[in-house]
N, C-alpha and C positions, 0 to 999 in steps of 0.2 A: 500679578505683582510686578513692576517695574523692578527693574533690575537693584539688587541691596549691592546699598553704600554705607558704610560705617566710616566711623573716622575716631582716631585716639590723638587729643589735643594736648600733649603736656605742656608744662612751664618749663623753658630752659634752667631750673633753678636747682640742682643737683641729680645724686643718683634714682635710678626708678625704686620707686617704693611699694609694697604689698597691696597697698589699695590701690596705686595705678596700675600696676601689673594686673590687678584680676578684672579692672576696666578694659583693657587693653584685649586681655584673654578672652572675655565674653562676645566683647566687639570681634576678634579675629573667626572664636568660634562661628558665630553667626552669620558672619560674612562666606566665610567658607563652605557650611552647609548648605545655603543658597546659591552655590557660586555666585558671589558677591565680590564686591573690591574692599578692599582692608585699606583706609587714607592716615596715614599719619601727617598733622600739621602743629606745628606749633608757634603756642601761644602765649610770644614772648613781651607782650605790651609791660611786663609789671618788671621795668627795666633796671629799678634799684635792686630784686633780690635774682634777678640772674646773675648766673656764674660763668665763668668763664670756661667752656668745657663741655657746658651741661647737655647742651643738644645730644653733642656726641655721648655723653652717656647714657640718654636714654635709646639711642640708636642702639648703642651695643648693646645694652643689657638685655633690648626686646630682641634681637638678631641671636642673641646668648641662649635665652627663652626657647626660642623657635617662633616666635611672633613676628614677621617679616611684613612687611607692607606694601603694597601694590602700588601704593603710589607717597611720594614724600619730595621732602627739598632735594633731596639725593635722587629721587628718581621721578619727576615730575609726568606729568600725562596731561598736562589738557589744561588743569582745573586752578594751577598756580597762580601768583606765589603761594608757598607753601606756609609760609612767616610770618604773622600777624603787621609785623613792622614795615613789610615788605608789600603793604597792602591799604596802606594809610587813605589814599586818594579814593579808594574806593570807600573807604566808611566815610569822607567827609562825602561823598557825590551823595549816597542814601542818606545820611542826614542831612543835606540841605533839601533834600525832595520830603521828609516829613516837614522841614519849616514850610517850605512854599505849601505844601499842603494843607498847612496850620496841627499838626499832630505835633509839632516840636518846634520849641521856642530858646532864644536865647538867656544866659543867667549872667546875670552881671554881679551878683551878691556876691561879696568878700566870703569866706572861711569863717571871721572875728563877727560879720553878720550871722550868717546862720549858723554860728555857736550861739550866738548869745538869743537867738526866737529859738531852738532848742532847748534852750535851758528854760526860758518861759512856759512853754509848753511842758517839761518835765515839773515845774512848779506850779502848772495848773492843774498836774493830777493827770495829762494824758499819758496813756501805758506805753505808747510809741509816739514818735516822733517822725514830723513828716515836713515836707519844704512847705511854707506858706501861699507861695506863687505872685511873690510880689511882681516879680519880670513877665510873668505873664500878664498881669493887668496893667502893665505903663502905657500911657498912652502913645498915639505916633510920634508926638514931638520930641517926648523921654526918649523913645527908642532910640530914634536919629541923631538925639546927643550922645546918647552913648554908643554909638556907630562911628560916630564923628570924633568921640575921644580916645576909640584905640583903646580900651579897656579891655583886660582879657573878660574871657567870659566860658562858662560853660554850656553844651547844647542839653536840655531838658525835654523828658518827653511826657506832655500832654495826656495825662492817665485820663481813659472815658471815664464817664460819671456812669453809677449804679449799673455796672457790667458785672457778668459773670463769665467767667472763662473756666472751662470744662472739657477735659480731654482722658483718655481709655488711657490708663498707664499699664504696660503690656506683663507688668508685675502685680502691681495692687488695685487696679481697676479704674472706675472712673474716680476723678479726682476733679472737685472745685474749688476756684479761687473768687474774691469777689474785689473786686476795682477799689471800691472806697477803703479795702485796707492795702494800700499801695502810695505813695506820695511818689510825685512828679520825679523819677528818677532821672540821673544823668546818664544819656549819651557818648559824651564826647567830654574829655575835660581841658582843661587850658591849654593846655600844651597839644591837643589833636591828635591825642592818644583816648580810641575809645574805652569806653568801660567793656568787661567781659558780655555782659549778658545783650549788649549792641552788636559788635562783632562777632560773637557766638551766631548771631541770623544770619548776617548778612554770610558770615562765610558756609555755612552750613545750607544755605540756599544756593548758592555759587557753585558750590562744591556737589550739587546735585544728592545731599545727603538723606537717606530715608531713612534710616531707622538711629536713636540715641541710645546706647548704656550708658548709664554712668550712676553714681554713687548718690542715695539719697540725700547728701548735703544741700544736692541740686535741685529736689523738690520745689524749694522754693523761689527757685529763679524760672520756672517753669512758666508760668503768668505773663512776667517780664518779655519773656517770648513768644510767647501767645499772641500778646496786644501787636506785638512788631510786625510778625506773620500778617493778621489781620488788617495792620494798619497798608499793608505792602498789596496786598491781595494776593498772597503768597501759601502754598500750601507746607503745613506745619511738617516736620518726621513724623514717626512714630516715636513715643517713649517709655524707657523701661528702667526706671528708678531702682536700682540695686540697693538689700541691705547693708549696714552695716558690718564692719569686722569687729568682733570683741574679742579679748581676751579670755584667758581660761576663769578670768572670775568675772567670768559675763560685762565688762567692762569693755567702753569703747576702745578701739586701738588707736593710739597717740603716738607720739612721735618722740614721746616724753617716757614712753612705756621700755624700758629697758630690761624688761624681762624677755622679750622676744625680738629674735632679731630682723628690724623692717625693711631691710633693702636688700635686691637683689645683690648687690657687689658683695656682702656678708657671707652670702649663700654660696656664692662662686668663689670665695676667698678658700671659706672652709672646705669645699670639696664637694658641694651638691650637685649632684646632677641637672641638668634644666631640664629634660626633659622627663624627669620625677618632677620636680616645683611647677612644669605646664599642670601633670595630672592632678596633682595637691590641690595646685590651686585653683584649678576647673572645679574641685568638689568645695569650693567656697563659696555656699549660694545657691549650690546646683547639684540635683541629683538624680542619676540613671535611674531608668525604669526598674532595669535588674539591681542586686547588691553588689555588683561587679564594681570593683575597686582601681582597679590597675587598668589604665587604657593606653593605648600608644597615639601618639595624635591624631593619625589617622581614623584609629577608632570613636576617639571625642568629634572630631568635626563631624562622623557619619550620623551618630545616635546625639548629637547637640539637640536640645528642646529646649527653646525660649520657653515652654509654657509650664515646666521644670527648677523653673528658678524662685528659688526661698523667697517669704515675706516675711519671714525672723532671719537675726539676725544670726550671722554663719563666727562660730570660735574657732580662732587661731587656734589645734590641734599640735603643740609642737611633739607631743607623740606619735600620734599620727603620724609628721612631714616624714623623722627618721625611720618609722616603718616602711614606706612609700618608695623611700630613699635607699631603704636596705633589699625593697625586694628587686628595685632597678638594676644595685651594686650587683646581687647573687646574678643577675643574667648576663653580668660583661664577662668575658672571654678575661681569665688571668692577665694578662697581657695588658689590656684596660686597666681592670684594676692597679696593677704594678706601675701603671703611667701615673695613673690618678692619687696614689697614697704617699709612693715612695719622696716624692719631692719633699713633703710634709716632715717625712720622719730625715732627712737628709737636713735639713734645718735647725731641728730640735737633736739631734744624736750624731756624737762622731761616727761615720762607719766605714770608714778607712780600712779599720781593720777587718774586716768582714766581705768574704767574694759576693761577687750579683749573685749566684746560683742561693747562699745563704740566707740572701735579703730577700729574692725574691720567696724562696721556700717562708719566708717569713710572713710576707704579705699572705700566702695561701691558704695560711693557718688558721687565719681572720678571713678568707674573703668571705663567708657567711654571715657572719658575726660584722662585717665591717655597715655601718651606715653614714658614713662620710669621710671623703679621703684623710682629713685632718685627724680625725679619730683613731688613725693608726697609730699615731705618737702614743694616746694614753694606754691605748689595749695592750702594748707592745713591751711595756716599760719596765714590765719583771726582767725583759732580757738584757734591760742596761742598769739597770740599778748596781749600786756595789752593793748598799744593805737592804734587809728586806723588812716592810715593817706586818704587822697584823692589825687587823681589825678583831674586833670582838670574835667573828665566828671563827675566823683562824687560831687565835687565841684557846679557843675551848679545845680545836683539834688537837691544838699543842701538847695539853693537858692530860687526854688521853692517855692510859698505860698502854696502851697498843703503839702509839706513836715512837717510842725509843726505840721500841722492839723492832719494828719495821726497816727503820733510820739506820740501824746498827748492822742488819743482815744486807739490806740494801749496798752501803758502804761497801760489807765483806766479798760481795759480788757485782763492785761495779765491770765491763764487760770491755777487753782490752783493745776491742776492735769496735769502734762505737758507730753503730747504726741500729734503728729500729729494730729490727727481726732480734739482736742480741740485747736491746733493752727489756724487749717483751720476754725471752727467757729469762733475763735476770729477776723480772717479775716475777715469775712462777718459781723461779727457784724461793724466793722469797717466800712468796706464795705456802709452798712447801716443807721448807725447813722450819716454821712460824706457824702453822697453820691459823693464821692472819688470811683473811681473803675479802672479797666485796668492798665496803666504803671506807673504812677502819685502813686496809691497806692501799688502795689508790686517792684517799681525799689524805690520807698522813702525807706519803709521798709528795703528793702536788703541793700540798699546804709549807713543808720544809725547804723543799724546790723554789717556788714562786714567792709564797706569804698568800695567796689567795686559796679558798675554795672551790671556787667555780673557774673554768677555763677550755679551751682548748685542748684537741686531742694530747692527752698525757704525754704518752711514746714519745710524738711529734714536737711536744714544748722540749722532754730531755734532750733530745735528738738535737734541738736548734742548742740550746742553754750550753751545750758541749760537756765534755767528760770535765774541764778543772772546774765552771762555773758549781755544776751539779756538786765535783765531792765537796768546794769551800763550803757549800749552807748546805752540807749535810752532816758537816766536820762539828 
């Protein structure tokens, strides 16, 4: 095998998104496990919807990731530019060598033209619509006038007749297309800005590229580049058509889909770890031999197998991510953690009043429990509340004739010198004087304490709550 080259092309056109992220992943994967080169270029020809920024965000957010690339605008080697825009003379040089060659011709047909032989053509009953090839059959003289008037024009490429184009897709297998359902596509358009599926060869050949991932929307431009290869006498990549991402109700993911959140910058806002969202998102599509769950990168690029990768389509799992996430959180050192959450709750909560030793014992409380740094705000929020409210199951606790009884001896023995070790005897005394013990006397407790059921170490929640918070909602 010659040396793997990959390459992840985005659009300058805002933040990285889930499905270029796991393009992006697959490509680095693979590159890696081969010692490969990992090329980031981008492909910024569709200059109305770039943004101003965007390159740089998709740098960051894959640098963010752990996705770093071997070669880019930023860090060139050999193979540049890096920029589609930045590359222009070369796609006009290939496309005048398909004209001279006769595989590609010029289009002089208005927009208001072939609107209106489309429209005929959808009123004759054809299911698709394709160019007529008027400019292709002008004679020389036609030509020469329209060379000699300066008319813009498009460059077109010369689809073979009754061809089949058939190639191993290194996911779903062999795959055929056939010529006559293809009309004369454009190359190049007025303005000398190629179309993606022209440019996609030429620099994918340049760039010495062998192997493609990318997302089956591209299936079928696949042909498209097939005939270019062919027509160049150029040898094709390899390709490996990834599925789809869906949703938890098996529906495609959109961009419209605001159930789940599709961009890294979200992920990173909230407090995800990246390198939890590399492993996540490695298991989108792809799956270990073992049922091994948790990798560290290094471990994904050793055991990476292309021949591993899904031909159904992989669901956005958002239970999943925060499992993933939480068992990342459990392995930082406190320290981490308390870098990672405390900002969060600094934002949403006065805490002035409150020493670091406080905050942090606070964060520590949670670090099991925590699955994202932003999540400390809600887990946290018994301890700032002024009133406390119930849901139904606390509610029943309330209810409870055990519940007053607990409440009232508790009070009688709160513990003058407040630390742990003298809460837990205040317990037992409770305990004791009541013979109240088991769920009846620590779920009453917590439930009058907090307003919740479930929580964190009891002791530990009074301990933080302090001796006035505890007597007011026990009062």
């Amino acid at each position: 095998m010659n040396k793997v080259r990959v390459r992840y092309a985005p659009s300058p056109t805002g933040h990285l998104h889930i499905g270029n992220a796991r393009t992006a992943l697959f490509n680095y994967l693979f590159a890696k496990h081969y010692d490969g080169d990992f090329v980031l270029r981008i492909e910024d020809t569709d200059i109305e919807r770039n943004v101003k920024g965007g390159e740089e965000s998709q740098m960051y957010y894959l640098n963010w990731l752990g996705i770093t690339p071997d070669e880019s605008p930023s860090n060139p080697k050999g193979y540049g530019p890096y920029r589609q825009m930045e590359r222009l003379d070369l796609y006009q040089k290939y496309a005048n060598q398909l004209i001279e060659a006769g595989h590609a011709y010029k289009c002089y047909c208005t927009s208001e033209e072939l609107d209106e032989d489309y429209q005929k053509q959808i009123d004759a009953g054809h299911a698709s619509t394709r160019y007529n090839r008027k400019c292709l059959h002008m004679s020389s003289e036609e030509k020469a006038l329209k060379e000699q008037s300066e008319l813009p024009f498009t460059i077109r490429i010369r689809v073979p007749d009754e061809t089949t184009y058939t190639f191993t897709d290194m996911i779903r297998g062999e795959v055929k297309f056939e010529s006559k359902d293809i009309g004369d596509w454009v190359l190049v358009k007025t303005n000398g800005i190629p179309t993606y599926n022209f440019a996609v060869v030429i620099d994918d050949y340049l760039m010495a590229i062998t192997h493609v991932f990318r997302g089956e929307e591209h299936l079928s431009n696949t042909p498209k580049q097939l005939m270019l290869y062919e027509m160049f006498g150029w040898q094709p990549p390899e390709f490996a058509h990834m599925t789809l991402i869906v949703n938890e109700q098996r529906k495609k993911l959109s961009k419209r889909d605001h159930s789940i959140m599709q961009y890294m910058s979200q992920y990173k806002e909230l407090g995800y770890l990246p390198e939890a969202m590399f492993n996540f998102m490695a298991l989108l599509g792809w799956s270990p031999e073992t049922e091994q769950e948790i990798f560290s990168k290094e471990e994904l690029i050793r055991v990476f197998d292309e021949k591993r990768l899904s031909k159904s389509p992989s669901m956005f799992d958002k239970q999943k991510l925060t499992w993933v996430n939480n068992r990342y959180i459990k392995e930082l050192p406190i320290e981490k953690v308390i870098e990672l959450s405390v900002p969060y709750l600094a934002k949403e909560v006065d805490l002035s009043g409150y020493s670091e030793q406080w905050i942090h014992q606070l964060v520590a409380l949670y670090h099991d429990q925590l699955s994202y740094g932003h999540e400390i705000v809600s887990l946290s929020e018994l301890f700032f509340k002024e009133t406390l409210s119930f849901d139904d199951e606390a509610q029943e606790v309330l209810t409870w004739e055990t519940t007053p009884v607990v409440k009232s001896a508790f009070l009688n023995h709160l513990p003058e010198v407040w630390s742990i070790e003298n809460l837990k005897e205040t317990m037992n005394v409770v305990k004791k004087e009541t013979g109240i013990k088991g769920k009846p006397l620590f779920m009453g407790i917590r439930v009058l304490v907090s307003g919740q059921c479930h929580g964190p170490d009891l002791m530990s929640t009074l301990f933080l709550l302090g001796p006035d918070k505890v007597k007011n909602r026990l009062m």
